[in-house]
N, C-alpha and C positions, 0 to 999 in steps of 0.2 A: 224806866229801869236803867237806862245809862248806858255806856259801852263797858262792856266784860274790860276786863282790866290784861293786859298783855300777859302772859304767862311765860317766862325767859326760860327756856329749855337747855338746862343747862348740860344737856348730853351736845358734842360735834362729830355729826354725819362727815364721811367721806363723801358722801352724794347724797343730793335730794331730789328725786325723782318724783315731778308730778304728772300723774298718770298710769294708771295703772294695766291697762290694754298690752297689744304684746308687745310695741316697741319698748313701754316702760318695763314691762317686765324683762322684756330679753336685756336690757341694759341691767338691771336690777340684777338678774340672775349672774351674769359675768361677774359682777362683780363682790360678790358676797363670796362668788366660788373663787375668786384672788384673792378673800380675807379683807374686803374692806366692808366697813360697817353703811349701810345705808339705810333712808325714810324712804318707805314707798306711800307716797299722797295719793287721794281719791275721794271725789267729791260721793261717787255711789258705792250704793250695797252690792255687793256680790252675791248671787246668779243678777246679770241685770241684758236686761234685753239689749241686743244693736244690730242696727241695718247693716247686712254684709252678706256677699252671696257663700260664705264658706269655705272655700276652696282652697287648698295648699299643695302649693305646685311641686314637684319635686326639689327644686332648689331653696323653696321653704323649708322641707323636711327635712334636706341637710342640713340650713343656716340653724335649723332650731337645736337644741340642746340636750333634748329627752323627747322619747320616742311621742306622737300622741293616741297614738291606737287607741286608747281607752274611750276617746270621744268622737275618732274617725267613723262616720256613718257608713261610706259607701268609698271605692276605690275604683276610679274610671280609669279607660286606655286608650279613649279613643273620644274624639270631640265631629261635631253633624256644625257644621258651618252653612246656612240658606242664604242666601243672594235674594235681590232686589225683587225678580222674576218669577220667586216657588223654585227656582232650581237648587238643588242639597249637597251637597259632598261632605263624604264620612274621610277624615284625616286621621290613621291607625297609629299605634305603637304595641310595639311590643313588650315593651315597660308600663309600668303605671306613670298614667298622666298626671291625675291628680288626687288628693285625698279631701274628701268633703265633710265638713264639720259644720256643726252650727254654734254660731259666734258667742251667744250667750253661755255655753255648754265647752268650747274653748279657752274664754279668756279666764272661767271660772276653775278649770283646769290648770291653766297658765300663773294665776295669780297662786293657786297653791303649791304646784310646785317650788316657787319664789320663794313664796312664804317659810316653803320647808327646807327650803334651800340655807335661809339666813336672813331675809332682807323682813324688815318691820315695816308692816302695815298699817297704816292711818285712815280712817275715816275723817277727813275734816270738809268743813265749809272754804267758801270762793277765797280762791289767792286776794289779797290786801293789796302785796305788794313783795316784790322782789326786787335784791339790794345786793350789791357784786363792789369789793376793794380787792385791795391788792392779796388778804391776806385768806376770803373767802367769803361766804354767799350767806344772805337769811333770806327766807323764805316765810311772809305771813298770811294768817289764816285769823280770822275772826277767833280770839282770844287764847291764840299761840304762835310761837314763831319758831321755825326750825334755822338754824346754824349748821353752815358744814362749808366744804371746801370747795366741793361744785355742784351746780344744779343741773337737771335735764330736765327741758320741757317735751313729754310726750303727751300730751296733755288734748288732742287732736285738731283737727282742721278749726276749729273756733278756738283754737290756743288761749287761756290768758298768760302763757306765761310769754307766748311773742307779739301779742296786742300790747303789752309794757316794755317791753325790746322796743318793738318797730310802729307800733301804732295801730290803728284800728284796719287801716288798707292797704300793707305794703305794697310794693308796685313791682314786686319781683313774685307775690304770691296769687297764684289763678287758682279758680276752685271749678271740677265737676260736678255732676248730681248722679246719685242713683235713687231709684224707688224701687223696694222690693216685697217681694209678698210671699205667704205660705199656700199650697195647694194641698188641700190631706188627700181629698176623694179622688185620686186620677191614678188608677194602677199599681193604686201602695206606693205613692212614691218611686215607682221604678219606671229610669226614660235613659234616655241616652245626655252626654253633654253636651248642650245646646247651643250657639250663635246664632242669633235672626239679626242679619245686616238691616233688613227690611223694613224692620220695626221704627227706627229711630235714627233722626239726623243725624250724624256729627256723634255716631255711635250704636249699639245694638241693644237689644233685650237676650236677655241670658235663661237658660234651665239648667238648674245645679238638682241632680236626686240627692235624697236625704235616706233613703229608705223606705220613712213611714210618712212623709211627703217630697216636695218639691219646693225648692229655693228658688221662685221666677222672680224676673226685676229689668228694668230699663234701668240704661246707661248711656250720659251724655259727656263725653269730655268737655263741652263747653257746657257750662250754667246758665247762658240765655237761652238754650233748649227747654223747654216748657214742658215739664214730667208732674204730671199731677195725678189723685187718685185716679179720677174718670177715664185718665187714659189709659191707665196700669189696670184697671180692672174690666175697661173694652177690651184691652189685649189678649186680658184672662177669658175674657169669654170667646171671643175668634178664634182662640188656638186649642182650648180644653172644652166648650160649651158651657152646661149649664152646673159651671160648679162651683163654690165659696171661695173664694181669696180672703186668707186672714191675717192679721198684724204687718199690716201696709204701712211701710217705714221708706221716710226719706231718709238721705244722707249727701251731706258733703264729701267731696272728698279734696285733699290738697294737693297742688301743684307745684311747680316753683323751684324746689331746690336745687336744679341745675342755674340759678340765677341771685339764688341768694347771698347775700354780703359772704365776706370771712364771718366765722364766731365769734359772738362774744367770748373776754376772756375764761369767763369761770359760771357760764351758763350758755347749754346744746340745746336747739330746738333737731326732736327725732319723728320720724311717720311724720303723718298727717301734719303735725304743730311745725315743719320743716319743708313741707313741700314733697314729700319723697314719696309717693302716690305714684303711680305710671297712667300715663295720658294715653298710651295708645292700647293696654290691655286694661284699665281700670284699675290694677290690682296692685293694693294697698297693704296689704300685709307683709310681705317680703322684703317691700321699702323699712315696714315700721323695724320688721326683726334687724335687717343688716345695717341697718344708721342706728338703732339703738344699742349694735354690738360694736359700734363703732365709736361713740360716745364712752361706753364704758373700758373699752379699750387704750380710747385717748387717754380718760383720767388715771387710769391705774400705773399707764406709762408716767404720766408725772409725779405720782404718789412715789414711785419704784425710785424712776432714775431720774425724775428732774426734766424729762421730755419737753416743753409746751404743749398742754392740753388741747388747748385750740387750735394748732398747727397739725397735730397730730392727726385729730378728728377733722379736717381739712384734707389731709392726704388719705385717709381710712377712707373717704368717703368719694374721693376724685374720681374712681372710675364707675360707681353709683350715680353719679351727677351726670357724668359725661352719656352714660347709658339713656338716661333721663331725658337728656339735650337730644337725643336723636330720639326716641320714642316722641318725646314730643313733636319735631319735626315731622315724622312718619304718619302721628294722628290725624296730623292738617290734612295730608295729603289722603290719607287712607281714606276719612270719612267724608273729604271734599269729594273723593271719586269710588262710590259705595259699588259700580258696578265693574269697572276695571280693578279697582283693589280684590273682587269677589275673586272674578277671572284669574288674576294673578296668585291669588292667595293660595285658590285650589289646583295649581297646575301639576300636572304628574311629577313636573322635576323640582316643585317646593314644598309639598305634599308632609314629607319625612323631616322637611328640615322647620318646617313652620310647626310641626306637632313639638319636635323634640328642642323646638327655641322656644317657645312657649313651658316648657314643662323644665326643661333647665338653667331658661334664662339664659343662656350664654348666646351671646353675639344676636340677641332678638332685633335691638335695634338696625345693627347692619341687616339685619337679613328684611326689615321690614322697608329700607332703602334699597334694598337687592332688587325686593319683590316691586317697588317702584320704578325704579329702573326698568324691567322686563318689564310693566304692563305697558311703557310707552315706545314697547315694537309690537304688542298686538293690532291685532287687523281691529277694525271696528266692525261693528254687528247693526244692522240696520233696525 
């Protein structure tokens, strides 16, 4: 049959976003709502399944752009942290902690809003190749090529759009694992939010409620940690008995971006495709939304007034990075020391500040060096 023949598209994007998950769409959306025209790329259909435990932490809800209530299942205020031992502590607020979604039922949410927003949606097959001068970006796909002025790779943790950047290993990108499952039959769905230190090396197993089940999953900041089904569904039977675990999904997740080069000139790797994942809570979405509004931010400032795009989204992103750099430091240590980090974690006088760092993101990373700090004047316990 031959190779399809190039099709020159002769419309020019102000952005070409591959990816369509929420850091592409948070970028997408910014930007259609400044008036620039943009390709939203994606290799899948929409509803489509992906491993993620749901959750949107209050400083997501802010970073986002429209409300999501329509998909929010469940609205928690308080998280159950378990130590190494069986011992539990419930860490309170009096706000909502976090809003729990399930991701297929999100992004399929997310993607229309975008849609309706302005930004044009493509169904195509695997990037070709991607092509950056002085004067703007193409973008190819088996038997078309988009043009436009700049691209953003949100495109996730298997990036192709920064396997063609940097290669297949770059040496500034480290990857996590989670595996996660559904629970239908245990209580309706209704539990508290869950951390089991216990569970898992160099990281924990999680319970997200949904309502009409439960979101459980193991989580490893480092990827030589060995998460496979048999384990994830021992766990499900140790902690629930004798009841079904369904749609058992690995996932990568990315690291790195406190380490990555400057930008390219006229192509952003955002989320996962960028490293903006947090090493010490897992959680991946906040990075994808604030580096993808950051992206869209850079470009519109050079469209506007001539800014540098890539300098721009360099400083949009400086103190994400920098947060990043210490979350990762904090992981080492946290998960290195799963029974003193417990101690610490839960102490009456970090209790308030570790709910509400976690649910607002502000200063987590200092306070996860704070709470290091303190556990090396605890007494030791025989």
């Amino acid at each position: 049959m031959g190779t399809p023949p190039i099709i020159a598209d002769m419309e020019r994007w102000d952005a070409i976003i591959v990816g369509a998950g929420p850091a592409g769409c948070a970028a997408a959306y910014d930007l259609v709502e400044a008036g620039r025209r943009v390709a939203l790329l994606d290799r899948t259909e929409f509803p489509r399944h992906k491993a993620c435990a749901g959750g949107l932490t209050r400083k997501t809800l802010r970073a986002l752009r429209y409300s999501v209530a329509p998909v929010t299942r469940e609205i928690v205020s308080a998280i159950v942290v378990e130590g190494q031992k069986g011992e539990a502590a419930t860490l309170k607020s009096r706000n909502p902690v976090c809003a729990m979604t399930v991701r297929r039922d999100l992004d399929e949410y997310c993607l229309g809003k975008t849609r309706a927003a302005g930004a044009e949606f493509f169904r195509i097959a695997a990037i070709e190749g991607i092509e950056a001068d002085a004067d703007g970006v193409v973008v190819r796909t088996a038997g078309r090529e988009f043009r436009g002025r700049f691209a953003i790779g949100a495109d996730g943790v298997h990036s192709r759009v920064r396997q063609m950047l940097y290669g297949d290993a770059p040496t500034w990108m480290r990857r996590g694992f989670a595996l996660e499952a559904e629970v239908r039959n245990c209580a309706d769905g209704k539990a508290d939010l869950i951390f089991d230190l216990a569970a898992v090396r160099q990281g924990y197993a999680w319970i997200f409620p949904k309502g009409d089940h439960l979101n459980v999953g193991l989580y490893s900041e480092s990827s030589a940690e060995r998460l496979d089904r048999e384990r994830m569904l021992s766990w499900v039977r140790q902690r629930f008995g004798d009841v079904r675990a369904e749609n058992v999904t690995g996932q990568y997740l990315g690291f790195g971006a406190e380490n990555a080069p400057p930008p390219e000139r006229r192509i952003f790797l955002v989320g996962d495709a960028g490293g903006f994942a947090d090493a010490l809570t897992g959680e991946g979405i906040y990075g994808a939304i604030a580096s993808g509004q950051a992206a869209a931010a850079a470009i519109d400032a050079e469209l506007k007034d001539g800014t540098p795009a890539d300098r721009a989204f360099a400083e949009r992103t400086a103190a994400l990075r920098r947060d990043l750099m210490l979350s990762a430091s904090g992981a080492r240590w946290f998960y290195g020391n799963p029974e003193l980090g417990y101690r610490a974690l839960t102490a009456p006088l970090f209790r308030g500040a570790v709910i509400n760092a976690y649910a607002n993101g502000t200063k987590i990373a200092a306070l996860a060096n704070a709470v290091r700090r303190f556990a090396g004047v605890l007494p030791s316990r025989a």
